[in-house]
Every structure is written in structure tokens, then in C-alpha cells.
Biopython code that builds the backbone (N, CA, C, O; Angstrom):
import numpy as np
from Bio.PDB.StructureBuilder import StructureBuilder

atoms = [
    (1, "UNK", "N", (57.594, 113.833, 145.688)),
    (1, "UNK", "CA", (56.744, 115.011, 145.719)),
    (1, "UNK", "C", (57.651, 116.222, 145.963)),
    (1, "UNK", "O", (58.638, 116.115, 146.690)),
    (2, "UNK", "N", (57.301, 117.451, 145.321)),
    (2, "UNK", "CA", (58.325, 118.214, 145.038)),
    (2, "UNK", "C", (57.714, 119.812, 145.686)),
    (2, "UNK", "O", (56.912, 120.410, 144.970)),
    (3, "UNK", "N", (58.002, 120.260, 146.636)),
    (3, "UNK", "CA", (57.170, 121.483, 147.669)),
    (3, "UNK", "C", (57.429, 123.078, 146.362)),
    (3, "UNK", "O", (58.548, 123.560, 146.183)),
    (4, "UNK", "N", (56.373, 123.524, 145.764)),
    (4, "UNK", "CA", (56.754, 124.591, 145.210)),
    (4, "UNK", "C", (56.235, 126.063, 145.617)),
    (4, "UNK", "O", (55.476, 126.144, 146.583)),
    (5, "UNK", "N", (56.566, 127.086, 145.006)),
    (5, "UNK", "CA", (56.008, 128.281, 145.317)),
    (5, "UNK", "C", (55.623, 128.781, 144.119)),
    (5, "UNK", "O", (56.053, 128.231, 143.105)),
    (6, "UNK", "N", (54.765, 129.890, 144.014)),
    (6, "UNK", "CA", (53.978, 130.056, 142.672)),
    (6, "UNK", "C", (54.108, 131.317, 143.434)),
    (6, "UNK", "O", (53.633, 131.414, 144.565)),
    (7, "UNK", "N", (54.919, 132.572, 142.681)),
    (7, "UNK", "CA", (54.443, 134.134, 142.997)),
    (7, "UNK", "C", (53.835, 134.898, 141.874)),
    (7, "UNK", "O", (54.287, 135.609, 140.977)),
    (8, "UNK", "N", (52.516, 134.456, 142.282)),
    (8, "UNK", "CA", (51.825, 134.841, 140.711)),
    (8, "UNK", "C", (51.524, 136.596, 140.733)),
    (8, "UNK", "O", (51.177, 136.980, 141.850)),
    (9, "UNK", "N", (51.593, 137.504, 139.859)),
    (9, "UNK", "CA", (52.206, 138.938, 139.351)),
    (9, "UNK", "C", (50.986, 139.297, 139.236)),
    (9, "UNK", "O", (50.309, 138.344, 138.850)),
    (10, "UNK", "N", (50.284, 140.390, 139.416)),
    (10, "UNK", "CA", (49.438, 141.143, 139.092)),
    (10, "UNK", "C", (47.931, 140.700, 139.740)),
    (10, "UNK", "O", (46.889, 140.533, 139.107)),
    (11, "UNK", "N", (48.103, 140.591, 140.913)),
    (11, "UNK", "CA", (46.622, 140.154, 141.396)),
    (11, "UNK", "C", (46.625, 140.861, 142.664)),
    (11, "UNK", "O", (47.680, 140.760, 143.289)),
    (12, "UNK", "N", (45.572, 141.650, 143.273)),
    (12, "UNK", "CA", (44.921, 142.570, 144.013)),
    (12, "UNK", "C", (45.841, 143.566, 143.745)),
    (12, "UNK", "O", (46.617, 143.648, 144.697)),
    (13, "UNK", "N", (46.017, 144.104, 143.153)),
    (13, "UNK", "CA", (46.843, 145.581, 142.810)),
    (13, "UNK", "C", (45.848, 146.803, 142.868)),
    (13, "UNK", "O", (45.432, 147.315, 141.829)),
    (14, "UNK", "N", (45.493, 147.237, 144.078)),
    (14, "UNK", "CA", (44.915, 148.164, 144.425)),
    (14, "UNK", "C", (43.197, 147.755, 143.992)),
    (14, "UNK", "O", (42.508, 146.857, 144.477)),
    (15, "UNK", "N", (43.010, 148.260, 143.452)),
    (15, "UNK", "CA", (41.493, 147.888, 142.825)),
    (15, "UNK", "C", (41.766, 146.741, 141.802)),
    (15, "UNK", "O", (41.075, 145.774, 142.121)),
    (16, "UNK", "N", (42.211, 146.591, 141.144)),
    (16, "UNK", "CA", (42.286, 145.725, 140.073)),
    (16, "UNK", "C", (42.739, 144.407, 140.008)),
    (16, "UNK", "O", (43.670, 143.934, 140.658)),
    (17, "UNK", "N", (41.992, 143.802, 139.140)),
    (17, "UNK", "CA", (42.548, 142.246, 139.618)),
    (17, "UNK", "C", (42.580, 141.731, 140.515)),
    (17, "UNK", "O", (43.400, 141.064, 141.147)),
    (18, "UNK", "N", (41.197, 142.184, 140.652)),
    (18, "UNK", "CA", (40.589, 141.136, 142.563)),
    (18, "UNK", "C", (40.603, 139.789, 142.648)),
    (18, "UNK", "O", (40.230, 139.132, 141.677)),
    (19, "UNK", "N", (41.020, 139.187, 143.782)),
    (19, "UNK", "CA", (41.053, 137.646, 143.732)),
    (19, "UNK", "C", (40.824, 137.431, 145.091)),
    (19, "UNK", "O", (41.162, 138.202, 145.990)),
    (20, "UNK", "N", (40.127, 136.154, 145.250)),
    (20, "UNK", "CA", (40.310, 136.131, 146.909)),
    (20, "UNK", "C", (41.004, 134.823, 146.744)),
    (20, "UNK", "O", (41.004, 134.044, 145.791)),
    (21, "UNK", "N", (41.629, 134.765, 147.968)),
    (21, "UNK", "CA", (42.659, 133.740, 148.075)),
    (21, "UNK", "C", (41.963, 132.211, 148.335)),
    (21, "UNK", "O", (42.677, 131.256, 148.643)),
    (22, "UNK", "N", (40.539, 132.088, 148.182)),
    (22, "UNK", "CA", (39.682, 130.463, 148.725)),
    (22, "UNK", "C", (39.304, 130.095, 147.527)),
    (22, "UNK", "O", (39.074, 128.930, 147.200)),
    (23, "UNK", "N", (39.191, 131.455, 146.532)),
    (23, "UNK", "CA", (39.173, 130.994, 144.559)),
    (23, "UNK", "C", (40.707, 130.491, 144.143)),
    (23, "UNK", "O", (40.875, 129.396, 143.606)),
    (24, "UNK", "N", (41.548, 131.178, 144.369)),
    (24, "UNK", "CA", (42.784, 130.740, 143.915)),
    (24, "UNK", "C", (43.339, 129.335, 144.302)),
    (24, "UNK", "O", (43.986, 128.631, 143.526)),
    (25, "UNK", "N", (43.059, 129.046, 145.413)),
    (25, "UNK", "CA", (43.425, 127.960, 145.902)),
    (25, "UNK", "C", (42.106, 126.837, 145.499)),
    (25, "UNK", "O", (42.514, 125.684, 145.633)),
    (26, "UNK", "N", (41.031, 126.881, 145.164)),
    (26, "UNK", "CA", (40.083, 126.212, 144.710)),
    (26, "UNK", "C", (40.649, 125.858, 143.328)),
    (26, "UNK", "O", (40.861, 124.733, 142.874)),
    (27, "UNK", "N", (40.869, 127.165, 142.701)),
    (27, "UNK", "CA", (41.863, 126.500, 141.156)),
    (27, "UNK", "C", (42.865, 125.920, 141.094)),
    (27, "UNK", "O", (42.836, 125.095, 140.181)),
    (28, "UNK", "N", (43.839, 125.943, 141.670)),
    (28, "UNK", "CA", (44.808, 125.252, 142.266)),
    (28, "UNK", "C", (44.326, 123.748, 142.493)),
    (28, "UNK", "O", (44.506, 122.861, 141.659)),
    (29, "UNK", "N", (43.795, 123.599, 143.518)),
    (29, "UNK", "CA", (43.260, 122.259, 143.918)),
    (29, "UNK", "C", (42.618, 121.611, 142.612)),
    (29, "UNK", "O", (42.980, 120.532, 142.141)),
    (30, "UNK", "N", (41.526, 122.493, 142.050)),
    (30, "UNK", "CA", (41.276, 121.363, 140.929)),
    (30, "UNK", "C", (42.658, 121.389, 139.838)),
    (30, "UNK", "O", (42.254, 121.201, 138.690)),
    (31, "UNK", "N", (43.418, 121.480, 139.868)),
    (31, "UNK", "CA", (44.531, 120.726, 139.107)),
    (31, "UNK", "C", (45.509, 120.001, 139.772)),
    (31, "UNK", "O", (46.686, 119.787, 139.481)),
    (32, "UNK", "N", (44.709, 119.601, 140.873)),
    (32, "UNK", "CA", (45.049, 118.367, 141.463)),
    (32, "UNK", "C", (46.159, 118.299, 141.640)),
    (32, "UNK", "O", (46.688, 117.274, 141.210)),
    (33, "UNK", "N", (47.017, 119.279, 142.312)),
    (33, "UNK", "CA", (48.066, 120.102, 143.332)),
    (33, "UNK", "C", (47.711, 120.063, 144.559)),
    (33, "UNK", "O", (46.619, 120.509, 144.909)),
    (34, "UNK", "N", (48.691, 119.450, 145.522)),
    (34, "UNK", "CA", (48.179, 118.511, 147.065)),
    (34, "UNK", "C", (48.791, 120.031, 147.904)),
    (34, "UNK", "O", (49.524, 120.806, 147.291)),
    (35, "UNK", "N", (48.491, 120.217, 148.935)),
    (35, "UNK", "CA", (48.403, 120.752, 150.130)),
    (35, "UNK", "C", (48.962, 122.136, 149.698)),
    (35, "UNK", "O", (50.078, 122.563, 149.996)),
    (36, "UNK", "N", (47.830, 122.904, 148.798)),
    (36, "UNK", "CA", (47.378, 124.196, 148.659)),
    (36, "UNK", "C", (47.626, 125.068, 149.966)),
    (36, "UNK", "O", (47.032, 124.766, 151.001)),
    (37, "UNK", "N", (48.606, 126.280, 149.920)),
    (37, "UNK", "CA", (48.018, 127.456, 150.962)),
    (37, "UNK", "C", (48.838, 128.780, 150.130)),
    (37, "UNK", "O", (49.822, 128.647, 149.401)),
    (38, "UNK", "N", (48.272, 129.813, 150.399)),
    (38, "UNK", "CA", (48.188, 130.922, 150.119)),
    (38, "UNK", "C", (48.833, 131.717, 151.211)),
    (38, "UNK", "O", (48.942, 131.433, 152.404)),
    (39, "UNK", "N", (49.188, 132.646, 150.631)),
    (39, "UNK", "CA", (49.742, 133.622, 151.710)),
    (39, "UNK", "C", (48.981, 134.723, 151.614)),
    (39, "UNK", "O", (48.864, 135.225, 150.497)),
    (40, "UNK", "N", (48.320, 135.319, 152.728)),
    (40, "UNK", "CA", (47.816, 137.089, 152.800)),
    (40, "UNK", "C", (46.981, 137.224, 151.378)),
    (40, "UNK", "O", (46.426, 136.377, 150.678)),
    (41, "UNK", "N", (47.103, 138.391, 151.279)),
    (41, "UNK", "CA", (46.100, 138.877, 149.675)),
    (41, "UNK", "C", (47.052, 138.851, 148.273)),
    (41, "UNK", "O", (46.679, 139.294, 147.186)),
    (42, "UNK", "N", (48.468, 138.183, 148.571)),
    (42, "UNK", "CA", (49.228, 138.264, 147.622)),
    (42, "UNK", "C", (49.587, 137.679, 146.561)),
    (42, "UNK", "O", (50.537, 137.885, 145.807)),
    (43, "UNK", "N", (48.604, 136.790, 146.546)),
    (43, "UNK", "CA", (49.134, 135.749, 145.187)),
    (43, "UNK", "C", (50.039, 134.437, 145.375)),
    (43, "UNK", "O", (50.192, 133.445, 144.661)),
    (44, "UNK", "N", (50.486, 134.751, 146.403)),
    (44, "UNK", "CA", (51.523, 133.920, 146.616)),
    (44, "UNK", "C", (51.100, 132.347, 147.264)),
    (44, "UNK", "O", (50.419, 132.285, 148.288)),
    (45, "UNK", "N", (51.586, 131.081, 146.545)),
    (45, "UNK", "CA", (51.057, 129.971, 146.582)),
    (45, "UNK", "C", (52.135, 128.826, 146.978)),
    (45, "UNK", "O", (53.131, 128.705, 146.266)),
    (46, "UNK", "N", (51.989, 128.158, 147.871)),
    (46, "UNK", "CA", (52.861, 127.072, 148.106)),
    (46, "UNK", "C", (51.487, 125.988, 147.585)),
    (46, "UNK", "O", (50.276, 126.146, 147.425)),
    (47, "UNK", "N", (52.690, 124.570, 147.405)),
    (47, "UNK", "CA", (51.740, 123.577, 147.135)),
    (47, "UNK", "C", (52.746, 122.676, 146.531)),
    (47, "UNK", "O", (53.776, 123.114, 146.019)),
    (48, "UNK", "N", (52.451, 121.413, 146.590)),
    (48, "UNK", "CA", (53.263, 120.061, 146.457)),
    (48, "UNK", "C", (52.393, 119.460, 144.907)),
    (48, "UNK", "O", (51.217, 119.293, 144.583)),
    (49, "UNK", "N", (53.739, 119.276, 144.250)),
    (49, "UNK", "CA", (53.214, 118.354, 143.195)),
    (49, "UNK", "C", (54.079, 116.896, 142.690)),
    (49, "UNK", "O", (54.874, 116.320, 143.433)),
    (50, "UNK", "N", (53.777, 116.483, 141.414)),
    (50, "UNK", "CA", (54.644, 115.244, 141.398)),
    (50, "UNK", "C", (55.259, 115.599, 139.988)),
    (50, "UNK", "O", (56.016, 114.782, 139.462)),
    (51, "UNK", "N", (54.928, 116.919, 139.291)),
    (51, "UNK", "CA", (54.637, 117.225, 138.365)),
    (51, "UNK", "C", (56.025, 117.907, 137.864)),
    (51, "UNK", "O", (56.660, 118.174, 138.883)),
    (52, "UNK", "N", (56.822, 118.333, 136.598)),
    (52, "UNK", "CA", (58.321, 119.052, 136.646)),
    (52, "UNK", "C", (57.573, 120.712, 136.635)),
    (52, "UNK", "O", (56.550, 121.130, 136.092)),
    (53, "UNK", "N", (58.547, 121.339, 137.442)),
    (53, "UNK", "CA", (58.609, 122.861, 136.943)),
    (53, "UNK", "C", (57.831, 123.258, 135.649)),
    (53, "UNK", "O", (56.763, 123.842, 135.463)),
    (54, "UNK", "N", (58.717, 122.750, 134.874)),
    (54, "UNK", "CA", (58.221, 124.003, 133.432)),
    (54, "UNK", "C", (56.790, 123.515, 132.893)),
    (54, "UNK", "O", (56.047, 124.443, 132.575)),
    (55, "UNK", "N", (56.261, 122.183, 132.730)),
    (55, "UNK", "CA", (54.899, 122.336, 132.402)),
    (55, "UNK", "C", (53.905, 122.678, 133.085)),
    (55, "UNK", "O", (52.827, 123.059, 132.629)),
    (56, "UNK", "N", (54.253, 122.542, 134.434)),
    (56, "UNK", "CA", (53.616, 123.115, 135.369)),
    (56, "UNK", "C", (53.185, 124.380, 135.441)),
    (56, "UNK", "O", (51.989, 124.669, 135.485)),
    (57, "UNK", "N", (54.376, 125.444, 135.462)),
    (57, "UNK", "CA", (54.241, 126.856, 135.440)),
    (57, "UNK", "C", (53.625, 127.177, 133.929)),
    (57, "UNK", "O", (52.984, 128.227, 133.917)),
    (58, "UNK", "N", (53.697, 126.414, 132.523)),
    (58, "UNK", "CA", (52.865, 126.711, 131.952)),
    (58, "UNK", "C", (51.410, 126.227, 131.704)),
    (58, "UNK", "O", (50.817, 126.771, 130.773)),
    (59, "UNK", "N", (50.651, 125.113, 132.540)),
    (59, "UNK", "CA", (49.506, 125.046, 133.212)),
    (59, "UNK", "C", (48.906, 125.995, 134.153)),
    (59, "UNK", "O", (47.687, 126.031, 134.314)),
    (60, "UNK", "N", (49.720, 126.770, 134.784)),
    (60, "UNK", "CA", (49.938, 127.633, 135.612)),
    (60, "UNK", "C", (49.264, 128.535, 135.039)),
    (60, "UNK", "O", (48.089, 128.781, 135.310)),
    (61, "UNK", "N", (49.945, 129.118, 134.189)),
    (61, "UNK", "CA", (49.600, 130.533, 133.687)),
    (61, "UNK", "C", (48.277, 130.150, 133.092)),
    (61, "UNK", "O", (47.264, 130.792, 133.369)),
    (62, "UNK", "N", (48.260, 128.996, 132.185)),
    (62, "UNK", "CA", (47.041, 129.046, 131.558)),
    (62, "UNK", "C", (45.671, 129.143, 131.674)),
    (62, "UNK", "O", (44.772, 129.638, 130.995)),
    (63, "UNK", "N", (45.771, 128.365, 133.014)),
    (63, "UNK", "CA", (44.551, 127.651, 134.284)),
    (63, "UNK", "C", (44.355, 129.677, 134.798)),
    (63, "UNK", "O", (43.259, 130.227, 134.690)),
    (64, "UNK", "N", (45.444, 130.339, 135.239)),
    (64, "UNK", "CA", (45.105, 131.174, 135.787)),
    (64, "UNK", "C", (44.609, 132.713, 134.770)),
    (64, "UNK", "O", (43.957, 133.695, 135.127)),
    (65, "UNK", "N", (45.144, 132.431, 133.623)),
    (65, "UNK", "CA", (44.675, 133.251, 132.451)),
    (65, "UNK", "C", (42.874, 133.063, 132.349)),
    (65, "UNK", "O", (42.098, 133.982, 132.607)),
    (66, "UNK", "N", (42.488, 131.801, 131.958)),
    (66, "UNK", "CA", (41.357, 131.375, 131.576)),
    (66, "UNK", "C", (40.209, 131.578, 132.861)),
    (66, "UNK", "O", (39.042, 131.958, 132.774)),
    (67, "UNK", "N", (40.968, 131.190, 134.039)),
    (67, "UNK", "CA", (39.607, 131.364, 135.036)),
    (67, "UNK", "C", (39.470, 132.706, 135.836)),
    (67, "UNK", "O", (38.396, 133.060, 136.321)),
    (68, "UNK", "N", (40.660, 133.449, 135.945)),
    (68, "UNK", "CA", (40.770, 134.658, 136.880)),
    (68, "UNK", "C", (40.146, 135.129, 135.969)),
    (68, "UNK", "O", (39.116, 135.601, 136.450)),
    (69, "UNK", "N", (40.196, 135.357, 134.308)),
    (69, "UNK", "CA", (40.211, 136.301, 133.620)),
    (69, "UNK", "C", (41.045, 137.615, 132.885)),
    (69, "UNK", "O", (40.707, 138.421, 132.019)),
    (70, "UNK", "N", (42.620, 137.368, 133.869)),
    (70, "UNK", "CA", (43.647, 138.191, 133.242)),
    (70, "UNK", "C", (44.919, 137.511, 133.258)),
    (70, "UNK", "O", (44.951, 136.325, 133.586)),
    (71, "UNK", "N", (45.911, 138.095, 132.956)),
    (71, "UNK", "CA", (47.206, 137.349, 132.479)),
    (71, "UNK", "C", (47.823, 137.631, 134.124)),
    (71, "UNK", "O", (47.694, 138.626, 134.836)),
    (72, "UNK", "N", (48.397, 136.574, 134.333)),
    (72, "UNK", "CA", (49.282, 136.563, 135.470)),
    (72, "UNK", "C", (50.154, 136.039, 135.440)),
    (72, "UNK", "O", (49.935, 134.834, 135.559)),
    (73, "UNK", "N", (51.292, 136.308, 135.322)),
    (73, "UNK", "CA", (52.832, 136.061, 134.944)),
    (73, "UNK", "C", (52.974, 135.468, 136.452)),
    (73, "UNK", "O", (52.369, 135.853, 137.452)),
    (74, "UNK", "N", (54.147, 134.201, 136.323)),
    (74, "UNK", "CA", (54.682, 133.472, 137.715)),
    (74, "UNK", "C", (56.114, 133.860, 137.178)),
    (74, "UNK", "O", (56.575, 133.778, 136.039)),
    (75, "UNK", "N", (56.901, 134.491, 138.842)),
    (75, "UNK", "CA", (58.065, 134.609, 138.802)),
    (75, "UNK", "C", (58.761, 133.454, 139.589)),
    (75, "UNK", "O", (59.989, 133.408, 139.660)),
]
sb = StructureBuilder()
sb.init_structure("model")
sb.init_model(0)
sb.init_chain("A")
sb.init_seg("    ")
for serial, (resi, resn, name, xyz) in enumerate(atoms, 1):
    if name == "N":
        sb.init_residue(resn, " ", resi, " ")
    sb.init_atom(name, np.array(xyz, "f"), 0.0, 1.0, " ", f" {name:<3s}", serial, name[0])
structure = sb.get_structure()
């Protein structure tokens, strides 16, 4: 199991691109990514998978494109 961080780009930026952090981590969890936590209002995501980097981060984006509703780039 492999501990990652997800600093996902463009979410609560003043007014825009509201998210609360118990949705993000709810999406997260359903892609069945083990011990979900969030940091503050920032996007920022730890969480354990079994899964490699790169398809991941592009599940990532996709999962978070389709349900937030906007594009969120992971650095």
C-alpha cells in the first residue's frame, strides 16, 4: 500500500469552485482509496492506495472533472 497526496488546483478560489471537503473525500472513498483525509478548505488529499501513480492521477482528474463539475488539474 502506497501513502499518496493529491494537490488538486483550482478548488475554493475565492467564490468559485466551491467544494466542501466531506464531498471530496466521499468521491475519493467511492474509488475505493483507503484512509481518505483532507486538509483545511484546500484541496489537498492524502490517502493510501494499491494502485500506480499515473492511472491513478488520471482517474483522478476524471472522477474529479465529472462529479465536481470543473477541471482540476493534480500537481
Amino acid at each position: 500500500m502506497t501513502t499518496y497526496i493529491a494537490l488538486l488546483r483550482a478548488i475554493n478560489l475565492g467564490k468559485r469552485n466551491k467544494v466542501k471537503m466531506a464531498v471530496l473525500k466521499e468521491l475519493l472513498e467511492s474509488m475505493s482509496l483507503e484512509n481518505v483525509q483532507t486538509y483545511i478548505q484546500s484541496g489537498n488529499v492524502i490517502f493510501d492506495s494499491e494502485r500506480n501513480a499515473e492511472p491513478l492521477t488520471q482517474q483522478l482528474e476524471q472522477e474529479t472533472n465529472q462529479h465536481l463539475g470543473f477541471q482540476s488539474l493534480l500537481s
